[in-house]
C-alpha positions as CSV (number, residue, x, y, z in Angstrom):
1,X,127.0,69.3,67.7
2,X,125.6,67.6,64.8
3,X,127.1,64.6,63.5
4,X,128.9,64.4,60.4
5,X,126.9,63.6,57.1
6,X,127.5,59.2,56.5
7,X,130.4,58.8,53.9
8,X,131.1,54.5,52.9
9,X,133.9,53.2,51.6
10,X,134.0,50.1,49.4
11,X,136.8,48.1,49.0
12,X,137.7,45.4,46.9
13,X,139.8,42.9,45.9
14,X,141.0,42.9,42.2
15,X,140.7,39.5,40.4
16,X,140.4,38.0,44.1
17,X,140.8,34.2,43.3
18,X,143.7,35.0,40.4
19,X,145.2,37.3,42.5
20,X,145.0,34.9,46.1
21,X,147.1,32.6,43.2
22,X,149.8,35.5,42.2
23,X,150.3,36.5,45.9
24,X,152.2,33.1,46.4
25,X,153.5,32.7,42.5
26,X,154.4,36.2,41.6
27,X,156.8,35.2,38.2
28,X,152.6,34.6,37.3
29,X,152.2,38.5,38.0
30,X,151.3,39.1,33.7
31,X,150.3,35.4,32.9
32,X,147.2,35.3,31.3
33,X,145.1,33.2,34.0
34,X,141.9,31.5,35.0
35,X,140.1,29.9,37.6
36,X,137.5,27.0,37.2
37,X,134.3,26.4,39.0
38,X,133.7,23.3,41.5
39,X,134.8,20.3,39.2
40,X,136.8,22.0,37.1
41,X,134.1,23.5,35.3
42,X,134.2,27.2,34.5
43,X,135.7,30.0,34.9
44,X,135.0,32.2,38.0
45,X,137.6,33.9,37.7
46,X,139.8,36.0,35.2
47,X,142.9,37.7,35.0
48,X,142.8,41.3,32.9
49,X,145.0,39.2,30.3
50,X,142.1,36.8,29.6
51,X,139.3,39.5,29.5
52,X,141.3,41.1,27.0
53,X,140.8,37.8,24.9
54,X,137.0,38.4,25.1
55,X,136.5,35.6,27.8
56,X,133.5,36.1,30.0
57,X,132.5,34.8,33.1
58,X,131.1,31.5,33.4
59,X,133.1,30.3,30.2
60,X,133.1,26.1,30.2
61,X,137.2,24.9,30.3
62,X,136.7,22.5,27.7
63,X,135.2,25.7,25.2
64,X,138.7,27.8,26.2
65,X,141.1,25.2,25.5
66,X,142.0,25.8,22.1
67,X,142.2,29.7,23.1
68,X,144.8,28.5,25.8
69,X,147.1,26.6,24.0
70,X,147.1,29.6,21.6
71,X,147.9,32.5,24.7
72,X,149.4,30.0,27.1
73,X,146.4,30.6,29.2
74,X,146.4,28.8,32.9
75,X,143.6,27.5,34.5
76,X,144.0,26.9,38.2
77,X,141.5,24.4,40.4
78,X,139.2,26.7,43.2
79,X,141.0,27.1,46.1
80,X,138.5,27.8,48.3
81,X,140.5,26.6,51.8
82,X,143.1,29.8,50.5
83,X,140.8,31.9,49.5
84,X,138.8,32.4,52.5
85,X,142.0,32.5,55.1
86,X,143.2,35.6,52.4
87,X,139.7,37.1,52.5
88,X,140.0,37.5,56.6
89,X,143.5,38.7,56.7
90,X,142.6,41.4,54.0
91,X,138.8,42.4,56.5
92,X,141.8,42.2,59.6
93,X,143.4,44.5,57.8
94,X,140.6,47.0,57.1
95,X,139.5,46.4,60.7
96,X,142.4,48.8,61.6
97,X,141.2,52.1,59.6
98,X,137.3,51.9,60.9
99,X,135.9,50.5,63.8
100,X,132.8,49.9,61.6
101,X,132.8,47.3,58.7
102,X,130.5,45.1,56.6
103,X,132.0,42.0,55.0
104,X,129.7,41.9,52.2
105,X,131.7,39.2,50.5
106,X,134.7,36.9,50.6
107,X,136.1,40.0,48.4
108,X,134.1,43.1,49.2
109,X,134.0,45.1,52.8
110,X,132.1,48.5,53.7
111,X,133.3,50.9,55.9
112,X,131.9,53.7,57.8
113,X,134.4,55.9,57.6
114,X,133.5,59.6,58.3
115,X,134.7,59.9,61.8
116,X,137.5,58.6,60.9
117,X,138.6,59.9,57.6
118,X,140.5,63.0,59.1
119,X,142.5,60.9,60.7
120,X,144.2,59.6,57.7
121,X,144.6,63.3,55.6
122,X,141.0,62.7,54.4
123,X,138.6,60.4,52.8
124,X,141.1,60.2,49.1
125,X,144.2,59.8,51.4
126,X,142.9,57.1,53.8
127,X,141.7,55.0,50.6
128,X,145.1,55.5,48.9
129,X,146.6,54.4,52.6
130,X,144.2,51.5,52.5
131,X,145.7,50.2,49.0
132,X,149.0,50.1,50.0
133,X,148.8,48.5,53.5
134,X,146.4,46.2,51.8
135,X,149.0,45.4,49.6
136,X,152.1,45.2,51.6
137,X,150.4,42.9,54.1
138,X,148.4,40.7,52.1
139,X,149.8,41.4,48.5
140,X,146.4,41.3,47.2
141,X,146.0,44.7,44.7
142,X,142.9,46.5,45.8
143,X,140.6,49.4,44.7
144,X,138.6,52.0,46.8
145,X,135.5,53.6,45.9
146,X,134.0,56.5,48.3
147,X,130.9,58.3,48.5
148,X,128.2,59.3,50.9
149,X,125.8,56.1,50.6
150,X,126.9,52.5,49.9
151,X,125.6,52.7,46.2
152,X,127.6,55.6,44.9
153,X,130.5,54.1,47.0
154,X,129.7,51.0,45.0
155,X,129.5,53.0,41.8
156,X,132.6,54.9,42.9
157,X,135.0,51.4,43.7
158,X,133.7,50.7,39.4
159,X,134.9,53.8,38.5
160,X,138.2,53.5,40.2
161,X,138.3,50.1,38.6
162,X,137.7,51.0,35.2
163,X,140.0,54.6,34.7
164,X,143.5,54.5,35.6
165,X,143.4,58.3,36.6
166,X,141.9,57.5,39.5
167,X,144.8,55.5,40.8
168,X,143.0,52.6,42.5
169,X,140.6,55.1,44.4
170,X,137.9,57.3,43.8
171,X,136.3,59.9,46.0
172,X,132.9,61.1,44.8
173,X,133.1,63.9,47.3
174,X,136.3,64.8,45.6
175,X,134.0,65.5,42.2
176,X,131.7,68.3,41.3
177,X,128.3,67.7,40.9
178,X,128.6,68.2,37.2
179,X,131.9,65.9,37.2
180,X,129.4,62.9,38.8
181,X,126.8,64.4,36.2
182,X,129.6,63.3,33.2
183,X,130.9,59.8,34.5
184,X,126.9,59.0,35.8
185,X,125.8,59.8,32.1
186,X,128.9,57.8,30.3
187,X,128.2,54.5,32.8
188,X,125.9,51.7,31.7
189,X,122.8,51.4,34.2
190,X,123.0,47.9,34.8
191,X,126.2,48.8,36.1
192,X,124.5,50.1,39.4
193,X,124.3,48.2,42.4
194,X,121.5,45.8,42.5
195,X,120.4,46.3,39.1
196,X,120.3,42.7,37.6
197,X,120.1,42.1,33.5
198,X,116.2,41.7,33.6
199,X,115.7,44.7,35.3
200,X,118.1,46.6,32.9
201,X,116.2,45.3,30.2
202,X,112.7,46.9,31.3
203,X,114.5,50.1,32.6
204,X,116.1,50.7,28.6
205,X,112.5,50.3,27.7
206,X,111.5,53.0,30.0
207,X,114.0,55.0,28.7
208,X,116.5,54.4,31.1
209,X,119.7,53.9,30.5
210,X,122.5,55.2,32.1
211,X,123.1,55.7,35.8
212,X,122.5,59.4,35.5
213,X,118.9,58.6,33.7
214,X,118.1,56.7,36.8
215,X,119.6,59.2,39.8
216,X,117.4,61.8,37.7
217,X,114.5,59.8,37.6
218,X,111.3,60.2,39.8
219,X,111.6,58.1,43.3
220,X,107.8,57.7,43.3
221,X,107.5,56.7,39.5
222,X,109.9,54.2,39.9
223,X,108.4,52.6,43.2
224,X,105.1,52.7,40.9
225,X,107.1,50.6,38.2
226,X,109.4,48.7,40.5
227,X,108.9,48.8,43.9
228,X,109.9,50.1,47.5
229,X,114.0,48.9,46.3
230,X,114.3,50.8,43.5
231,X,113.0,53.8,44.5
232,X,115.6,53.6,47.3
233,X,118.4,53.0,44.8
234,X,117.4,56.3,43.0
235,X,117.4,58.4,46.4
236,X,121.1,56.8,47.4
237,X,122.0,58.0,43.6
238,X,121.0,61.7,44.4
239,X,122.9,61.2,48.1
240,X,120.8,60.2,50.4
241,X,122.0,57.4,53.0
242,X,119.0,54.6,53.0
243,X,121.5,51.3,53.3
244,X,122.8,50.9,56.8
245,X,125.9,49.0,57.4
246,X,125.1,45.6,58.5
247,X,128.2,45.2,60.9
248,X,127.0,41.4,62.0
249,X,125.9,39.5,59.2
250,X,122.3,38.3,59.5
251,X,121.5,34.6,59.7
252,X,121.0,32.4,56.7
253,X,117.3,31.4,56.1
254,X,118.5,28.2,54.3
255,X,122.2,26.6,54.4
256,X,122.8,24.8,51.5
257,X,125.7,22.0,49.9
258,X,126.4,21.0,46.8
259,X,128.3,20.0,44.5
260,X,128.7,18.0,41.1
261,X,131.0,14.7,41.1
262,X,134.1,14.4,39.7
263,X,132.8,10.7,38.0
264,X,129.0,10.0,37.5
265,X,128.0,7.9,40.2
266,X,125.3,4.7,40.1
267,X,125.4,3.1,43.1
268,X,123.4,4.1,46.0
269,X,126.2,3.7,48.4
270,X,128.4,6.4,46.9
271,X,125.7,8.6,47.1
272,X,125.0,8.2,50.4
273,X,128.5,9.1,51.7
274,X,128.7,12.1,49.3
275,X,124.8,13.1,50.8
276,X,125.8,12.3,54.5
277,X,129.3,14.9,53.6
278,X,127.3,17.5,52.5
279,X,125.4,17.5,56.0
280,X,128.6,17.7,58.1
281,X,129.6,20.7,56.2
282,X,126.1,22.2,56.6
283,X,125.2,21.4,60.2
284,X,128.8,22.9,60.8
285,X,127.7,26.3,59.2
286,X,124.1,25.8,61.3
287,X,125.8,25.3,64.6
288,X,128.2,28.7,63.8
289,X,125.3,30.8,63.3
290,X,123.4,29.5,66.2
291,X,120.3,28.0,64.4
292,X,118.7,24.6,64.4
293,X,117.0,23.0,61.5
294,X,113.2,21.4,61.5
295,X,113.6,20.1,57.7
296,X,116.1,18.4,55.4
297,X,115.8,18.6,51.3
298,X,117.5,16.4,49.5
299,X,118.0,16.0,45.8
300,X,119.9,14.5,43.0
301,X,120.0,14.9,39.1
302,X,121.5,13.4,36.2
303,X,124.0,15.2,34.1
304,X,121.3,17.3,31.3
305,X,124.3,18.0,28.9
306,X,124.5,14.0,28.3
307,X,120.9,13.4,26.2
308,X,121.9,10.1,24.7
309,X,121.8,8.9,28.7
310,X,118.8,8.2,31.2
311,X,117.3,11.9,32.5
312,X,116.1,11.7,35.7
313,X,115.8,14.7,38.6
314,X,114.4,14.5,41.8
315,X,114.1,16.2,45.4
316,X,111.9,15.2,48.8
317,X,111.9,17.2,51.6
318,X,112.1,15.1,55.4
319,X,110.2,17.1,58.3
320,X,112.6,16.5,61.6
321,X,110.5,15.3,64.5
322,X,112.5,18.5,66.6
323,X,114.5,21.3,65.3
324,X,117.8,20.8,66.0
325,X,121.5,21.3,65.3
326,X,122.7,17.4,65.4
327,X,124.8,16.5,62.6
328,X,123.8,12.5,63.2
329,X,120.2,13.1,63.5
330,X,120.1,16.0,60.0
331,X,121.7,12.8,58.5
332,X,119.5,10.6,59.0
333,X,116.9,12.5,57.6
334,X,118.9,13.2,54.5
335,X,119.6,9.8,54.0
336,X,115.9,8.4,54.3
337,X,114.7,11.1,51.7
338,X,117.6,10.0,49.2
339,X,116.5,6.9,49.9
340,X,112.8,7.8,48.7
341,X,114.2,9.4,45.5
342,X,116.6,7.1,44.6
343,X,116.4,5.1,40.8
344,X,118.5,2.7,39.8
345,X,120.4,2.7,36.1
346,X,120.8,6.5,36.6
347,X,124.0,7.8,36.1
348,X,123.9,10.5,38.9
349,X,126.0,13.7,38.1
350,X,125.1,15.9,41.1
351,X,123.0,15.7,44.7
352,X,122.8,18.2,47.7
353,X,121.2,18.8,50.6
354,X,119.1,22.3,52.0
355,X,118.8,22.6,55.4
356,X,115.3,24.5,55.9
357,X,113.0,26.2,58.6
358,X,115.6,27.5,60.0
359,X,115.3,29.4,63.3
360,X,117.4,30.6,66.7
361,X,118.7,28.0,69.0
362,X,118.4,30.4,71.8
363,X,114.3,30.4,70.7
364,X,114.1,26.5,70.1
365,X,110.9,24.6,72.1
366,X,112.2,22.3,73.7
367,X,110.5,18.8,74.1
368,X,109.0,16.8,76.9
369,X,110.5,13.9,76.2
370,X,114.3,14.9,76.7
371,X,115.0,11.3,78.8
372,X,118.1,11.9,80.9
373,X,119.2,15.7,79.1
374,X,120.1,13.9,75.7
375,X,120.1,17.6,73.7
376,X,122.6,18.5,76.2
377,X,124.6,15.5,75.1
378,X,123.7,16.3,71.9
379,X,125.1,19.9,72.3
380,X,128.2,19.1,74.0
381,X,129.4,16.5,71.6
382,X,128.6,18.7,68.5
383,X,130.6,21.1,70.4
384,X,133.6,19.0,70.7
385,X,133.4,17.8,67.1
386,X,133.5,21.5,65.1
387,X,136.4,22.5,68.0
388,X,138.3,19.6,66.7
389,X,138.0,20.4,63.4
390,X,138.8,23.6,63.9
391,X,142.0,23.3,65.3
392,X,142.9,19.7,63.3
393,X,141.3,20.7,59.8
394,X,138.1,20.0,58.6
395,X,136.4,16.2,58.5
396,X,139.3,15.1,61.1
397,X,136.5,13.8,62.7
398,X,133.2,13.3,60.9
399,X,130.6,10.8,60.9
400,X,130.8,6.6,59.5
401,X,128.3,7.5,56.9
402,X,130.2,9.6,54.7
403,X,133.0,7.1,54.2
404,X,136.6,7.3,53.8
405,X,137.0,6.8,49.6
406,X,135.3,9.8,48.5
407,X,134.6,8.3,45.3
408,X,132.0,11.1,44.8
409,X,135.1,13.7,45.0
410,X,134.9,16.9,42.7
411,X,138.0,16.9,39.9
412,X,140.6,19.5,41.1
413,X,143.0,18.9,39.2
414,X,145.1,22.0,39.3
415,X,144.4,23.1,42.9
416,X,147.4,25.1,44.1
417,X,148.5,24.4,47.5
418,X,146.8,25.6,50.9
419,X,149.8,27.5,52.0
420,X,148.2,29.7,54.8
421,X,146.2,26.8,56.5
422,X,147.8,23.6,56.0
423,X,151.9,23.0,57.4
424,X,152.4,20.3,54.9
425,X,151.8,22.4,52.2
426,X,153.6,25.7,53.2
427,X,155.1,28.0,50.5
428,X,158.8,27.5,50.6
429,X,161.5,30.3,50.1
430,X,164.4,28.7,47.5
């Protein structure tokens, strides 16, 4: 018997961050809202009242204020603590339609749902089932978008997105071929999945410009123009499954933390703690996935929007003597390198660290000089410090070198409250 032909389902999250905010808030259902960057910064996030006001992504706070005294618009801190416990109870929930999904981001899951779509009344029904249990669980609104690879179900979730007549869910199996033919033709090709600006840019001056130019264009002139990637996009376009669904998410090649002070920063010492902080929080995402590190980069800049001030930037990479997952001894690389790079009467707006050369514990060489099994001290007491934190919240335990001020701290000014992670701050029914 053969098996049935692949059919993906893409759902996503609406406005995830402003809606995470509404779920707990829900007088806030038609307030015209944002949410700002690390710092305060800009906007990440928009409600449909604020894109209606011509407000784009990435918009600075300080450049929408006068706009939001005018429409009353709220601006809300990142609540990233929230948003991540909201984005695995809405994946739980998915869980239970397909025993295959991708978490492709914090708001974003593909499923494999062709052996199971029956089940449900069909692939239409089972995404309109989807929205709702979504949404009485979770209260998070959702749309689904379905098609037989993961780029038309991609394409497919925009289109239920963008036309109310679709009612939060669109089936491309549902549609003629001369139905896809209209909406491909009426859709903006950057509008495809893994088509960046650039890239839209070169494919207008080919003469391609909307999604249908590209499904109709030739796979092996495009892999002459663009490569092996495009002409993949191009076959999934006209049908044909090339994307697999990665059900386990595949290592990181480089963890990375960063982020920009809330106060510019001079003094060494402040630096260090905020340097030695970024560590923890990136050994802890090393240990998860199992890999140990053989080089630290650290860096720091001043802030480029101030030009009347000192400019200085600056980065050094630290070799580790052994790979390893320790968060004492990735610290003490970090901290020699921002040592090295470190210039006084700079007032410092930013610093991070990269953890680099990154490769399987399970692999690691181990060394001849492990006096009296140190690395399995090592292990065990890294062990006990991420289960700690787990169960306590995170930096219950952490190392001296990151201090106790956190003079360094991003602004959050308007942060709502954690109210699925933290008792203290639990929503309260009045």
């Amino acid at each position: 018997m053969d098996s049935p032909s692949p059919q993906f389902a893409l759902v996503d999250a609406n406005n995830f961050y402003v809606s995470c905010e509404r779920v707990f808030r829900p007088a806030l259902a038609s307030t015209p809202m944002v949410v700002l960057s690390n710092n305060d910064g800009c906007a990440v996030a928009r409600s449909n009242e604020v894109k209606a006001l011509g407000v784009k992504m990435g918009t600075p706070w300080f450049k929408m204020r006068e706009l939001a005294a005018q429409h009353g618009i709220l601006a809300f801190s990142s609540n990233y603590t929230l948003y991540g416990d909201m984005s695995n109870r809405l994946v739980a929930v998915l869980r239970q339609f397909a025993p295959e999904v991708e978490v492709y981001s914090i708001d974003e899951s593909f499923l494999r749902i062709e052996t199971v779509a029956h089940l449900y009344g069909g692939a239409g029904a089972m995404g309109q089932q989807i929205r709702a249990r979504v949404g009485q669980w979770t209260g998070l609104p959702v749309c689904v978008g379905i098609g037989p690879t993961k780029t038309l179900a991609k394409l497919a979730n925009h289109m239920a997105k963008k036309n109310p007549e679709f009612n939060g869910v669109c089936d491309l199996h549902a549609l003629s071929r001369a139905e896809r033919g209209r909406w491909m033709a009426g859709i903006e090709v950057g509008e495809v999945w893994g088509v960046g600006r650039r890239l839209e840019e070169r494919l207008a001056a080919l003469g391609i410009h909307t999604v249908l130019d590209l499904r109709n264009a030739s796979p092996k002139w495009l892999r002459s123009h663009f490569g092996v990637v495009m002409e993949r996009t191009c076959s999934e376009l006209r049908g044909i499954s090339c994307l697999a669904l990665e059900e386990v998410v595949p290592a990181k090649q480089q963890i990375m933390a960063s982020r920009s002070f809330g106060q510019p920063l001079e003094d060494i010492e402040a630096l260090r703690e905020a340097v030695a902080a970024y560590v923890s929080r990136a050994a802890e995402k090393l240990r998860a996935q199992a890999s140990v590190c053989a080089a630290v980069h650290v860096f720091v800049m001043s802030n480029r929007f101030r030009p009347e001030e000192p400019q200085y930037s600056a980065g050094l990479t630290v070799p580790m003597a052994e790979a390893c997952d320790d968060t004492r001894a990735l610290t003490t690389a970090a901290l020699r390198g921002l040592g090295a790079i470190f210039r006084p009467g700079i007032r410092y707006k930013k610093a991070g660290i990269m953890l680099t050369l990154l490769s399987p514990k399970a692999a690691m060489q181990r060394s001849l000089f492990d006096v009296a099994g140190a690395g399995a001290r090592s292990a065990a007491l890294m062990s006990v410090l991420d289960a700690v934190n787990r169960t306590f919240g995170r930096d219950v335990l952490r190392t001296g070198a990151s201090g106790t001020e956190k003079r360094w701290a991003m602004r959050s000014e308007n942060r709502s409250p954690r109210y699925t992670t933290r008792w203290d701050e639990l929503p309260v029914a009045r």
